[in-house]
N, C-alpha and C positions, 0 to 999 in steps of 0.2 A: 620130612626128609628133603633135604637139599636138591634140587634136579641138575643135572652137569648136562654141560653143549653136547651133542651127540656128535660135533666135528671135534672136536676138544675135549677130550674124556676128562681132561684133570682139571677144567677151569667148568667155576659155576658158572648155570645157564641164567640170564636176567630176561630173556625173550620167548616167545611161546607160539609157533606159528598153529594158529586153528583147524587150521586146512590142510594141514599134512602132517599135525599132531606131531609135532617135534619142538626140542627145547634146544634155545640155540644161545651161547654167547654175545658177544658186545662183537667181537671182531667176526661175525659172520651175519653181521646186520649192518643194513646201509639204510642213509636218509639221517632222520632225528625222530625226536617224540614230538615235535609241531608240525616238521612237513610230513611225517609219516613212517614209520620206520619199515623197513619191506627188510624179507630173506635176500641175502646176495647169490640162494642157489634158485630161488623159484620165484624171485620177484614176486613175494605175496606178502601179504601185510601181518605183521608181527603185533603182539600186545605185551607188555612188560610185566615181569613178574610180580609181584605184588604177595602180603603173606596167604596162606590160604582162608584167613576170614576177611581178610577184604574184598574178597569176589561175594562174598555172603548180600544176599539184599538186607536192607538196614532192619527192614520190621524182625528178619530173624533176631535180631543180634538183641532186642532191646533187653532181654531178660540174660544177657551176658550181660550188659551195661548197668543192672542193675545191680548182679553181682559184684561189677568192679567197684560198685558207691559202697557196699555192706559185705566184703570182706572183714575178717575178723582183725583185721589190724587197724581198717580205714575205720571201721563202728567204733574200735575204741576210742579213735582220734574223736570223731561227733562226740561221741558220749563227755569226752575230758572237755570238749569245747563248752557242751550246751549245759554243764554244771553252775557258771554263775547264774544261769539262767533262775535256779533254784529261787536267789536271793533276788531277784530283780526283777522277775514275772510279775510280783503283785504291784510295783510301783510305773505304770507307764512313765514317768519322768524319767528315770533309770535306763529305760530300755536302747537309748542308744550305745551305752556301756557295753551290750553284751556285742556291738562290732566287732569291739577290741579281739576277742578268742576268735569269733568267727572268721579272722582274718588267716589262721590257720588252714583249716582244710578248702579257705578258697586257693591260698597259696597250694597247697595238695593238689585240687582239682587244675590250677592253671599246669602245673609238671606236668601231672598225668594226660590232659589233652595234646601236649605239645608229643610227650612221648608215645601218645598211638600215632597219632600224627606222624610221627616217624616210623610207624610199623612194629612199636613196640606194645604187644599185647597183651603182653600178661600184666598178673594188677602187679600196681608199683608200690611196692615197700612205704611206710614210713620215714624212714631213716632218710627218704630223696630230699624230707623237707629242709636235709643240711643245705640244699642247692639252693642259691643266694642269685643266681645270675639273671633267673628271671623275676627278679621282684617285682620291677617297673610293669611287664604284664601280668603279673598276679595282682598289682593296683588296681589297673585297668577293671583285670574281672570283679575285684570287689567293689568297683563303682556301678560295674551293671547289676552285681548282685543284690549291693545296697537298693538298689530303685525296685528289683523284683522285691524286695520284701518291703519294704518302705509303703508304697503305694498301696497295698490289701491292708496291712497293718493300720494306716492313714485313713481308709473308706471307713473301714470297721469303726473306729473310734468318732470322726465326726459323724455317721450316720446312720450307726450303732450295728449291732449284728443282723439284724435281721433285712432292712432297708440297706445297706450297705454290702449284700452277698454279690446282686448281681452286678452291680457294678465295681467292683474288685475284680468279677469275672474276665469282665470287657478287659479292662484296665490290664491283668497280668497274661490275657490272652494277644493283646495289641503286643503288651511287652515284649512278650517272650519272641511275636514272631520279627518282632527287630532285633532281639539280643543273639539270637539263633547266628541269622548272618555275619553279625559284627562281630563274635568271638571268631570264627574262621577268617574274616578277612583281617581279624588282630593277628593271627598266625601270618598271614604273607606282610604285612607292613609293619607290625611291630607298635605302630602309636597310634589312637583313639581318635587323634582329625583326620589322617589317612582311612582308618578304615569306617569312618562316616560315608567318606565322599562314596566309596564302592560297596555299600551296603546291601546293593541291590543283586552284585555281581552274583555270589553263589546262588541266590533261587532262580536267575535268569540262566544260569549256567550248566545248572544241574537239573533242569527241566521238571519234568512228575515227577523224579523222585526228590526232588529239592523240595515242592509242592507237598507231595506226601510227608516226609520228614517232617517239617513247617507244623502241619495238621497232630502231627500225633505228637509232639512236642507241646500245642496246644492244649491237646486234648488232655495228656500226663499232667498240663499245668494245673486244668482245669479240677482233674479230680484228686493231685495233691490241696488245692487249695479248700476244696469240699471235704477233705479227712480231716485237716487242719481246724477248720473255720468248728466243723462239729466238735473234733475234742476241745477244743480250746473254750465250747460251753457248756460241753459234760463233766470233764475232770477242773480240780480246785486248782486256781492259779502256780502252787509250789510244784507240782506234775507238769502242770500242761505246761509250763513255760519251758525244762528240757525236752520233755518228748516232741513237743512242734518244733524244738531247735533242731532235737536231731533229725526229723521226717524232712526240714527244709533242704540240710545240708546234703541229705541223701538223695532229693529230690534236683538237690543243684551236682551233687557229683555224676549223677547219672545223665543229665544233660551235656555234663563238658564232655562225659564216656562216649554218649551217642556221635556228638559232633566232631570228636576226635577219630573217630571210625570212620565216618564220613569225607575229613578230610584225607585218614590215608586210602580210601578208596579209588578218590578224587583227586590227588595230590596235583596227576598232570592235567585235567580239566581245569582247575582252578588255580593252577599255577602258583602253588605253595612253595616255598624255598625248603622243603623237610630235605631233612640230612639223606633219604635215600634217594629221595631226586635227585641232587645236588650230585652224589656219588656217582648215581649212571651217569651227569651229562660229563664230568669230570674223564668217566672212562671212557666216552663217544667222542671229548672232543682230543685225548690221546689216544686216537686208534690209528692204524698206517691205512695210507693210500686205501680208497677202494676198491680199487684196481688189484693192488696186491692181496688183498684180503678175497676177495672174490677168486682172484686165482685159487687159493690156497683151499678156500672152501670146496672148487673143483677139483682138485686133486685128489683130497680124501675120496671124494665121489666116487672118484675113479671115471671122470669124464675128461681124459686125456684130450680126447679131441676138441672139445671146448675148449679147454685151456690154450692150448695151438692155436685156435681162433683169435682169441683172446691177446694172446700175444702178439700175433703175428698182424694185427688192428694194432695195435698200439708200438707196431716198430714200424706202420706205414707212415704214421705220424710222428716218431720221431726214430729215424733208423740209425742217428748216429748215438741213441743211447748204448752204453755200455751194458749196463743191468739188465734193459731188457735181451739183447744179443746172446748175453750169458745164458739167461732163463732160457729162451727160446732154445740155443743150442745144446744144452740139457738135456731139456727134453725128447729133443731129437736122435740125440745121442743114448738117453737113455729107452727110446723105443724103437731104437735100431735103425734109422729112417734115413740111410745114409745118400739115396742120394738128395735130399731133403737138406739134409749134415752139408754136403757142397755145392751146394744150391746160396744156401745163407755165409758159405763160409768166407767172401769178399767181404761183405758189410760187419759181420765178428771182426776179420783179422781189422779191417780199416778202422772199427770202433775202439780196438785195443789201442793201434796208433795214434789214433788221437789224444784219447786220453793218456797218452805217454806210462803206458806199463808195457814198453818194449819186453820187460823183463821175463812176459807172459807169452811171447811170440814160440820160443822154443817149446815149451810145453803145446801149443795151442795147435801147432805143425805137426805136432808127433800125432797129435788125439787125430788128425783131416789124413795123417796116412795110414789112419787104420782102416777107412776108408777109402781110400786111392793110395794106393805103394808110392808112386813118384807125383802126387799131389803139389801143383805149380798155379797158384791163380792165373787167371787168362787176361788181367785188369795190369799192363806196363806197369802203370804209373802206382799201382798197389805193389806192383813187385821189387819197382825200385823202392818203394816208402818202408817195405819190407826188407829187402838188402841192408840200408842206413839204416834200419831197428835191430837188425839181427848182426848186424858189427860194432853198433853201440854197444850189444849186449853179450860180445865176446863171441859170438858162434860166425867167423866170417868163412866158413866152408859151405853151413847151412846160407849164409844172405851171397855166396858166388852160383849156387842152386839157382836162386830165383832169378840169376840175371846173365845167366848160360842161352846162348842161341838166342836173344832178344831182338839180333835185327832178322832171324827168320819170323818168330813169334807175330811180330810188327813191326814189318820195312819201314812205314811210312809214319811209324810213330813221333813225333815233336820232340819229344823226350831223350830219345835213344842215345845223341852224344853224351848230354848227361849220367845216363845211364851206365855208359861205358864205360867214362873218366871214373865213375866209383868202383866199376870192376876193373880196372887197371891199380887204381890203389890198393884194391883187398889182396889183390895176386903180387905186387910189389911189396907192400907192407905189411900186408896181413901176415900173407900165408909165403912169403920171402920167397917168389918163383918172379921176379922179373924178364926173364927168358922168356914167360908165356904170356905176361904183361905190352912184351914190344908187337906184337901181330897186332892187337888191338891197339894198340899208339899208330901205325900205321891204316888199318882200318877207320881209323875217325880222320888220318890227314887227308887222308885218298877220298873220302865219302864228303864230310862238311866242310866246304873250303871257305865259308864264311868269315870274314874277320875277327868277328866275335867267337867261332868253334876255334880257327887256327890258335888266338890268342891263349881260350881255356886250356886247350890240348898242350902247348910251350910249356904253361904254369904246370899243369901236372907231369910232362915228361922233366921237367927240374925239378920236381916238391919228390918225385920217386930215383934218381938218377938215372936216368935213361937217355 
């Protein structure tokens, strides 16, 4: 069964934290799968989903793996393969002929390892052998597979059966524990000089159980090649030459089984490129902000006050964000928190203005006087920025509000002429009372006698007729 994020009821979980026994999505984990992936509610370390027999230790599995070589579909393939063998057992000169078939269920076995590899674990069809794309590694494995049977085959015949047992032993015990590694590092490189060079990488990587694996891979070798070596001097050559074909092919499918389990176990230790690797890091590197996503996570929580934390850190460091401003006063607004609500409500309205969505000023005014009835920020120079947002925006009764009484508000404020001259406009042109326009055309003559205020004051007492 599927497990789904417990923040996220409707998106699958790919994360698993141990310690607090919860299953968690992409968007409620932070870090990566190299530096560490941790919960963004409890900062503990997460481990990614995987199917549930890849948590399996490998010695369980080996007798699945066996099954996956001698399913009734894969037996028939051996079986149709190891038939020339019929004709060609009794003549050694012949014998490299029977490659040609055997190239078949090496091809099989190279799909099938690539597709546990991927986490795909049920046995694989026949019918995959239409799949043509990995031929170039299906080569590959029938170069290494050629050598594991080559070599015993080669002892046997120069230095006969009996003299020739243990050292075949040696020989396909050495082999295999070089072949072992290099089929897995053929999965992340793809070509036979690459994965020479790091052949070493999976047993150094994967510690004792790399170690253990190795061993019992040997061991398997060792006593297929002991079933082998006896029938092949008990039964007449026209037998023995299919039945050791099919025990090898079986003996080899069940090896690329094992090691295909192993790498999806192992996928991020060994840094495999499998398709469901690939998938997480594809969703880890389109996730949003972590910042955003950790909020989010706290929410559901229902750890409101964190989140306020949360926010309210992150509008220290950048207060003239908009988005945050929003979020923050949301929330505030939606836990009632009002004098909180006009506490923060300068740094909202001045983030609105800046980012030029005057358009949002009237709305934003109405929500600050549900909280304060005649709500006026205390900040001049926010109110006159307010005025000119709120006459751009057609409301010039709402922007004559904020700039009412402004030389009691702030006698000694820098601004204030300015200030004026735009409430002389609103009241002249706005709202067509120039009658109540001219007090204040004489309040700026009498107050700033400046050359620079006389001059502005002329321009707007002729830009209004007065």
């Amino acid at each position: 069964m599927k497990q789904v994020c417990k923040y996220h009821p409707g998106t699958r979980a790919h994360w698993y934290c141990p310690q607090d026994g919860i299953h968690l999505c992409d968007d409620c984990v932070g870090g990566d799968q190299h530096a560490g992936a941790r919960s963004l509610l409890s900062n503990k370390a997460v481990e990614p989903l995987l199917s549930p027999l890849a948590a399996t230790p490998f010695w369980q599995m080996l007798p699945w793996c066996l099954r996956q070589a001698t399913h009734p579909q894969a037996l028939l393939m051996l079986v149709l393969a190891a038939l020339p063998a019929v004709l060609l057992a009794a003549n050694p000169v012949l014998w490299p002929l029977l490659a040609l078939p055997a190239l078949v269920p090496v091809h099989y076995g190279a799909l099938m390892m690539t597709a546990m590899a991927n986490g795909r674990l049920q046995p694989l069809p026949v019918s995959e052998l239409r799949d043509t794309t990995s031929l170039g590694l299906s080569l590959q494995h029938a170069a290494l597979a050629l050598l594991l049977v080559a070599v015993p085959l080669a002892l046997a015949q120069l230095a006969g059966p009996v003299a020739g047992f243990w050292p075949a032993q040696a020989a396909l015990a050495f082999m295999l524990l070089l072949s072992a590694p290099l089929l897995i590092e053929l999965l992340r490189d793809g070509q036979l000089p690459a994965a020479l060079r790091g052949i070493l990488r999976p047993i150094l990587l994967l510690g004792g159980t790399g170690l253990l694996a190795a061993l019992a891979i040997a061991f398997g070798g060792a006593a297929l090649l002991a079933l082998t070596w006896v029938l092949a001097d008990m039964l007449p050559a026209w037998l023995a030459g299919p039945v050791l074909a099919v025990l090898v092919g079986a003996g080899w499918l069940t090896l690329v089984a094992l090691l295909g389990f192993l790498a999806c176990q192992w996928q991020d230790v060994l840094d495999l490129p499998t398709r469901q690797r690939q998938a997480r890091e594809r969703r880890m590197r389109a996730r949003r902000p972590e910042d955003v996503r950790r909020q989010e996570v706290l929410l559901y929580e229902g750890r409101y006050d964190k989140v306020l934390s949360v926010l309210r850190n992150r509008l220290d460091k950048q207060p003239e964000s908009l988005a945050l401003n929003d979020d923050y006063m949301r929330m505030l607004q939606a836990l009632g928190r009002e004098q909180e609500v006009l506490a923060q409500s300068e740094d909202w309205l001045a983030a609105i203005i800046k980012a030029g969505q005057g358009y949002r000023l009237p709305d934003a005014l109405r929500q600050l006087r549900e909280a304060e009835a005649d709500y006026r920020p205390a900040d001049p120079a926010l109110c006159t920025a307010l005025a000119q947002s709120l006459r751009d925006a057609g409301q010039p009764k709402a922007a004559l509000w904020m700039l009412q009484d402004l030389h009691k508000r702030a006698p000694e404020w820098h601004g204030l002429a300015e200030a004026y001259l735009l409430l002389v406009r609103i009241l002249a042109l706005d709202l067509s009372l120039p009658a109540k326009a001219e007090p204040f055309l004489r309040f700026l003559e009498n107050r700033f006698r400046e050359p620079r205020h006389r001059e502005q004051t002329r321009a707007c007492r002729a830009e209004v007729g007065l």
